[in-house]
KOLMI-899463 format. One record per residue (C-alpha): residue in three letters; x, y, z. Coordinates in steps of 0.2 Angstrom, whole numbers, plus 5000, padded with zeros to 4 digits. Example, Ala and Ser with C-alpha at 12.3 -4.5 7.8 and 13.67 -1.06 7.14 Angstrom:
BEGIN
ALA506249785039/SER506849955036/
***
This chain:
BEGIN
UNK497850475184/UNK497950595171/UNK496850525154/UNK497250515139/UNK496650605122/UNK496650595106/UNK498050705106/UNK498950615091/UNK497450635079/UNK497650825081/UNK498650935066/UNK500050865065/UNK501350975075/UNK503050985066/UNK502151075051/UNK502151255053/UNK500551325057/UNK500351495054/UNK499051535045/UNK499151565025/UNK498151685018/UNK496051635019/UNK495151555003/UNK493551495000/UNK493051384984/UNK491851494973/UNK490251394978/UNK489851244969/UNK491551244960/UNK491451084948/UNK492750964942/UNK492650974923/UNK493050794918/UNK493950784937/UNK495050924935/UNK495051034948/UNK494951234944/UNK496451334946/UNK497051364963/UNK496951554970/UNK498651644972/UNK499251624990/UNK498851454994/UNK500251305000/UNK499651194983/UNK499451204965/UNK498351064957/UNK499350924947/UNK498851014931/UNK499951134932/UNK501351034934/UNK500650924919/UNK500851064907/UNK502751044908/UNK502950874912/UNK501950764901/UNK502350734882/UNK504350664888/UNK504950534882/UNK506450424882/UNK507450444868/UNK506950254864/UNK505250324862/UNK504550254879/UNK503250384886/UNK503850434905/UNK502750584904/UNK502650614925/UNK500750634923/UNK500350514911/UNK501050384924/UNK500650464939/UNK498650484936/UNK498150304936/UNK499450264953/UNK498750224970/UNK499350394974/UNK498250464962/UNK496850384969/UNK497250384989/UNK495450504992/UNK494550394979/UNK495150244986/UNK493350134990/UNK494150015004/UNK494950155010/UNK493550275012/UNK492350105019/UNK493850065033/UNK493750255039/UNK491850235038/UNK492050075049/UNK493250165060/UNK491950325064/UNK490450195066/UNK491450085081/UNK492150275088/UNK490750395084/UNK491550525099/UNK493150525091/UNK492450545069/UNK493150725067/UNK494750675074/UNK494850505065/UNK494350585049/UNK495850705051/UNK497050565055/UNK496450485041/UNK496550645027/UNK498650675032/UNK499150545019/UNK497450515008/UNK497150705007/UNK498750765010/UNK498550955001/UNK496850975009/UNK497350915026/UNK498851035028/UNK498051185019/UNK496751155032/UNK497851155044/UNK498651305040/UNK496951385041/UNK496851315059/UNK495451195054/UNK495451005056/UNK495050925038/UNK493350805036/UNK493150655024/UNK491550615018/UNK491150805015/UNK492550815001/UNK492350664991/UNK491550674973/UNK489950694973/UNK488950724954/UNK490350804949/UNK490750904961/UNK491750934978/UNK491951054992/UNK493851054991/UNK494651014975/UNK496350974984/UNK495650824992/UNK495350724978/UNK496750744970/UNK497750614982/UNK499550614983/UNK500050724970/UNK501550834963/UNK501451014973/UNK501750894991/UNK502750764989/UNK503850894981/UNK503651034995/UNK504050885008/UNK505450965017/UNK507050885025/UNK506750925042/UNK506750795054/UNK506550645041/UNK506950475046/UNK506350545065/UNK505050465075/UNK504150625072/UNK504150625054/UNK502850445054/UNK501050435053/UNK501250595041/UNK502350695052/UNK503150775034/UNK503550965036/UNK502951075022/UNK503251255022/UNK501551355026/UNK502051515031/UNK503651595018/UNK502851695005/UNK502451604988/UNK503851694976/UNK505051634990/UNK504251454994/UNK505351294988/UNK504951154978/UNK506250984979/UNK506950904966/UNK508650804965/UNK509350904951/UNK509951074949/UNK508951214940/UNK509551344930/UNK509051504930/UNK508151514913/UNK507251354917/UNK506751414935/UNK505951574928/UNK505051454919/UNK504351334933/UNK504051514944/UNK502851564931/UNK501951404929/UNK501751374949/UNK502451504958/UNK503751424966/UNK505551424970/UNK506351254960/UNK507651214975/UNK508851064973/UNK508550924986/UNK509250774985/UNK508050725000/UNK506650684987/UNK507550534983/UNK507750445000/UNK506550325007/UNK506450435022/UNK505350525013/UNK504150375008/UNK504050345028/UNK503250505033/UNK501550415026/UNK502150225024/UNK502450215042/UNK500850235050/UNK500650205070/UNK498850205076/UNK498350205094/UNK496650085101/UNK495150195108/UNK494050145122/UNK491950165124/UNK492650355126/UNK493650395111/UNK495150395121/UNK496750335117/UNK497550175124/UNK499150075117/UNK499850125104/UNK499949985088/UNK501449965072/UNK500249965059/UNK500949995044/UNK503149965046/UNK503749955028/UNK505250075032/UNK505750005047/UNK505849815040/UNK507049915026/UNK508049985040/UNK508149805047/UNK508749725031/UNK510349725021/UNK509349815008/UNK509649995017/UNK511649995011/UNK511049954991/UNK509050014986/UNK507850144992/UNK506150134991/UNK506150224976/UNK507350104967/UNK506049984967/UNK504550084967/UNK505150224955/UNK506250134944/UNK507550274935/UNK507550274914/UNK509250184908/UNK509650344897/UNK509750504899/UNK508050614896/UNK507450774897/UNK506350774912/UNK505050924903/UNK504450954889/UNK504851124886/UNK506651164887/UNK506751014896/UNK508950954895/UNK509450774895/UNK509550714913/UNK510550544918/UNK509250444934/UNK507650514927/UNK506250424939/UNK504750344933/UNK503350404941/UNK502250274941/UNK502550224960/UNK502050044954/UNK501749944972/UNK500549804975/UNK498649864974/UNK498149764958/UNK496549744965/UNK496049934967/UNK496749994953/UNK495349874944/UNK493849944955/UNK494450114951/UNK494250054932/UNK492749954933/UNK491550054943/UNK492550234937/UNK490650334937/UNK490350284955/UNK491950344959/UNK492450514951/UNK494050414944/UNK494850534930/UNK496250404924/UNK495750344909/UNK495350174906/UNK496750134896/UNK497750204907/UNK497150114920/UNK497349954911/UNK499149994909/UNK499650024927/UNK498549864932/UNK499849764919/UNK501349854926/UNK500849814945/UNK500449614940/UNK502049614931/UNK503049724946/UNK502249574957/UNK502949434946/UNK504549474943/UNK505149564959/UNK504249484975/UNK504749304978/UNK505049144971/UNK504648974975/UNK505648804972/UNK505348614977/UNK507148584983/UNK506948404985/UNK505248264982/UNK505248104981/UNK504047964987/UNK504247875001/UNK503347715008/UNK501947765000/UNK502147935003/UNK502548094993/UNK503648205002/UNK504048394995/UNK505148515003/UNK504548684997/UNK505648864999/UNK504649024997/UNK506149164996/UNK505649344998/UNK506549474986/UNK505749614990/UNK506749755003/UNK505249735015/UNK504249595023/UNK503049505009/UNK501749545010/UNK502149715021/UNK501149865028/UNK499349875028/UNK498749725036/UNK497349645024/UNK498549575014/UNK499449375013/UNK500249275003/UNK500149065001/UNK500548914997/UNK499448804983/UNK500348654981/UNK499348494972/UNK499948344967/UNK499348224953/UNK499448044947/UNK499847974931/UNK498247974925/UNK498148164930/UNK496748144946/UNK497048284960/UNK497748184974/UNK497948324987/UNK497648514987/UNK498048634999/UNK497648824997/UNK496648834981/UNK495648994978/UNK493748994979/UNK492549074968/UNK492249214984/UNK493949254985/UNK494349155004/UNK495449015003/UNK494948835005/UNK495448755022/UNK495948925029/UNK495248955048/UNK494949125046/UNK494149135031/UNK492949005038/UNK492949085056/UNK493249255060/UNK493549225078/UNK495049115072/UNK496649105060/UNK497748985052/UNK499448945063/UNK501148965056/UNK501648775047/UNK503348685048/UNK502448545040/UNK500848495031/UNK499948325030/UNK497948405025/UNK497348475014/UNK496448565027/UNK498148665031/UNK498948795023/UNK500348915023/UNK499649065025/UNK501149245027/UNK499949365037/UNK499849495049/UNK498249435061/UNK497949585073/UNK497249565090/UNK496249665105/UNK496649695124/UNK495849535126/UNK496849435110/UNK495349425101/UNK495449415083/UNK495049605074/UNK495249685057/UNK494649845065/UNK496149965067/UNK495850075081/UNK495249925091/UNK497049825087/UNK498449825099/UNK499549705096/UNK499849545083/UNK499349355085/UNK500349325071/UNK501249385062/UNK502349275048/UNK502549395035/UNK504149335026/UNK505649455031/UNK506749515020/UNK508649475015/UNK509949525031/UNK508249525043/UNK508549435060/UNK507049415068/UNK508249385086/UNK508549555086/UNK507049635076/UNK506249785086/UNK504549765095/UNK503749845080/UNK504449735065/UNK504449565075/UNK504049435070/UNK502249335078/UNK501849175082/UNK502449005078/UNK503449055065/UNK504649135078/UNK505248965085/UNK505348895068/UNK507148875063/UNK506848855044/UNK506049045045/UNK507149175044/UNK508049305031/UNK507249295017/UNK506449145015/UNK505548995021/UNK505648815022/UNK504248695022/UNK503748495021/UNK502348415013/UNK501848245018/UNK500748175005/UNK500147985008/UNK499647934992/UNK498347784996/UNK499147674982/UNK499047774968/UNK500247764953/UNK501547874947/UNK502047964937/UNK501648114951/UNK501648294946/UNK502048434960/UNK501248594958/UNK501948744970/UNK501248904967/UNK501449044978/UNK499749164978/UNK499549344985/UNK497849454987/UNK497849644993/UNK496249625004/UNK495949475011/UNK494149375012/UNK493949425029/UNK494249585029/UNK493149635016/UNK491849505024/UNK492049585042/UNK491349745033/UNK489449665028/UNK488949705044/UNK489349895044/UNK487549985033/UNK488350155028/UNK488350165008/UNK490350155010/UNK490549975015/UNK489349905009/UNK489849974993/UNK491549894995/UNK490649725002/UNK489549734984/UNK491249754973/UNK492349634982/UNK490749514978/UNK490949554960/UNK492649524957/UNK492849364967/UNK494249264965/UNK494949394953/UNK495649484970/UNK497149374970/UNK498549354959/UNK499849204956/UNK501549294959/UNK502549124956/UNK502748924952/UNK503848784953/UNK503348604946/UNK504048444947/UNK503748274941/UNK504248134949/UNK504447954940/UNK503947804944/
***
């Protein structure tokens, strides 16, 4: 039998791969304040200063400052090199896989160093990691710090978007077309005194797409399939690990919003979308790509020197208020439907309803979302609690937490405060062992992640399926869930006060605990922050509460 390689950690083959013409980095280029030098004439990508000269200083004609920089320095995109969990998950990956580190780190630079990974590429070179992050100051590529920025998500071309080919950073960008003739997308059209303009500034061809605004282009990178390795490096079953798109495509939410409604919400009024020249423009989209990451974007702030992180602080405080608010208004609600007591026993029927277009919590697998209902007597004592937050960041009574070897099951209905409700993605090995190691997953033990609105789990393919307990359960299903909790309350007296909150964390206790054990600088570095931020890792995205009278 033929075996099998590594193949799919190679460059990625729809992007052309001629090669452009050959540049080296004047030795020991430096980042003055983290801004990369100016990229030499002929390469595929011009740093996101260039484009910053244009498009920073706009502003709505209320006076709201949509400067596309401004908003786009202190994102996740920004950030996706300097990204600490990130960079200690690769490092756990190369550490397990040590045959297979120059091809893992290539995978892993398509969507976190996307300009580097691709200008590599070109050159016929596969692109390394831990070589190209900040180090005093300095780097050895520029390009790969500067994350997900300007010059490719605007050089992402339509080809083949939407295909299987396109995922797990299958975008197509032009390598080989001159520069005076090579496009950049945009949805609107640009005249020719204005193009003269951009030419000048970047060298490049402003091209109407309308591509730019589909959530096909969002998939090339938020759709992310990765394979197991064996003892060898080699490649064995394939695994869904990151399915966002695909749970949109499943959803009634694919006729009505993109992924860039949501996550690039469009100015109400038309604005100029430069500040030179710039001409009123009706759907202007904010580019602050606001997601879920509350939690990185406040190590990025806090331990900014260890980091290289060029954002400012304030503007770091301002994206971390946007992501916390974006969570609370526009991911779930939860309700107590019905509570009464009964024969001395308080029963509550809880409904968590997902409102985002994707499952809740959705793509990489570290994060969940829980229940934490309490109840109290009159006289205000805790009579039950299940899923309070410790000071560590796990959750009190959750198996995993306690255990890695073990998880919490899918609930229909609660009794102990030992039991919680728990929406998770639990990955599993060839022999259903429980893992947070990606290249050693290949399939889910659970997975109860609530679906979004028009999602039948029935006919859900292989990749979005729902895991577990909660498949069986008739009160799970599109978009929402419906729970009982069985309360005996050992005589005590009423007035009783219900208390349903619905909690979410991007990086879960055990995963950033099942990194300890790993003693390069990079996990244990994350190990050491998660530590330090404690129970600050999780956020309350809604409540309900309810009193009942005696």
């Amino acid at each position: 039998m033929r075996r099998r390689h590594l193949s799919f950690l190679l460059p990625l083959a729809t992007v052309a791969t001629v090669a452009v013409a050959a540049f080296e980095w004047p030795a020991g280029a430096v980042l003055a304040q983290g801004v990369p030098p100016a990229v030499p004439a002929g390469t595929v990508f011009q740093p996101s200063t260039q484009c910053m000269t244009c498009h920073n200083g706009v502003t709505t004609p209320s006076g709201e400052d949509v400067s596309f920089g401004t908003l786009w320095r202190p994102s996740m995109m920004a950030h996706a090199a300097r990204d600490p969990y990130w960079q200690a998950g690769v490092r756990r990956e190369v550490t397990d896989h040590p045959r297979a580190q120059a091809a893992i780190e290539n995978e892993c630079s398509r969507c976190h160093m996307p300009m580097a990974h691709v200008q590599q590429q070109a050159l016929g070179r596969q692109q390394a990691i831990f070589t190209n992050l900040p180090a005093a100051g300095a780097t050895a590529d520029p390009l790969a710090v500067e994350g997900v920025s300007c010059a490719v998500c605007h050089q992402i071309r339509s080809d083949g978007l939407g295909a299987r080919s396109s995922f797990t950073g299958g975008f197509v960008i032009d390598t080989t077309t001159p520069i005076e003739r090579r496009q950049m997308f945009g949805p609107y059209e640009v005249d020719p005194g204005r193009t003269a303009v951009m030419r000048s500034a970047t060298g490049l061809l402003p091209t109407t797409g309308t591509h730019i605004q589909q959530s096909e282009v969002c998939a090339t990178c938020h759709t992310l399939y990765t394979h197991a390795l064996n003892a060898a490096g080699e490649a064995t079953s394939e695994f869904p690990e990151q399915m966002p798109y695909q749970e949109w495509v499943h959803s009634e939410f694919r006729n009505s919003q993109s992924c860039q409604a949501c996550h690039m919400p469009v100015v109400a009024r038309e604005t100029p979308i430069t500040s030179v020249l710039g001409a009123p423009r009706e759907g202007l989209s904010r580019h602050d790509f606001r997601g879920a990451n509350f939690l990185m974007l406040g190590l990025l702030n806090r331990f900014r020197a260890d980091l290289g992180v060029v954002a400012q602080p304030t503007e770091l405080d301002g994206a971390i208020t946007r992501t916390k608010a974006f969570l609370q208004s526009s991911s779930a609600t939860v309700s107590i439907e019905r509570a009464n007591v009964v024969q001395g026993r308080l029963e509550a029927d809880i409904v968590v309803r997902n409102l985002a277009g994707h499952k809740l919590p959705t793509a990489y697998p570290s994060r969940r979302v829980w229940l934490r209902l309490t109840v109290h007597d009159g006289q205000g004592r805790l009579l039950f609690s299940s899923g309070a937050l410790e000071t560590t960041g796990a959750i009190a009574g959750n198996d995993n937490d306690r255990d890695g070897t073990r998880f919490e099951p899918h609930y229909r209905e609660i009794h102990s405060g030992d039991e919680v409700q728990i929406y998770e993605a639990i990955m599993g090995t060839e022999t259903q062992a429980v893992t947070t190691g990606l290249l050693s997953a290949v399939t889910y033990l659970k997975d109860n992640r609530l679906p979004p609105r028009g999602f039948d789990k029935r006919t859900a393919p292989g990749d979005v399926a729902v895991h577990g307990d909660a498949f069986a359960d008739p009160d799970f299903g599109s978009g929402e869930d419906r729970l009982r909790y069985a309360v005996e309350l050992s005589g005590a007296r009423g007035p009783f006060t219900v208390d349903a909150q619905l909690w979410y964390q991007s990086v879960a206790y055990r995963w950033a605990q099942n990194l300890a054990g790993y003693r390069a600088a990079e996990p244990q570095r994350f190990v050491d922050y998660y530590a330090q931020t404690g129970a600050e890792s999780a956020l309350m995205l809604t409540r309900d509460v309810r009193t009942l009278e005696p």
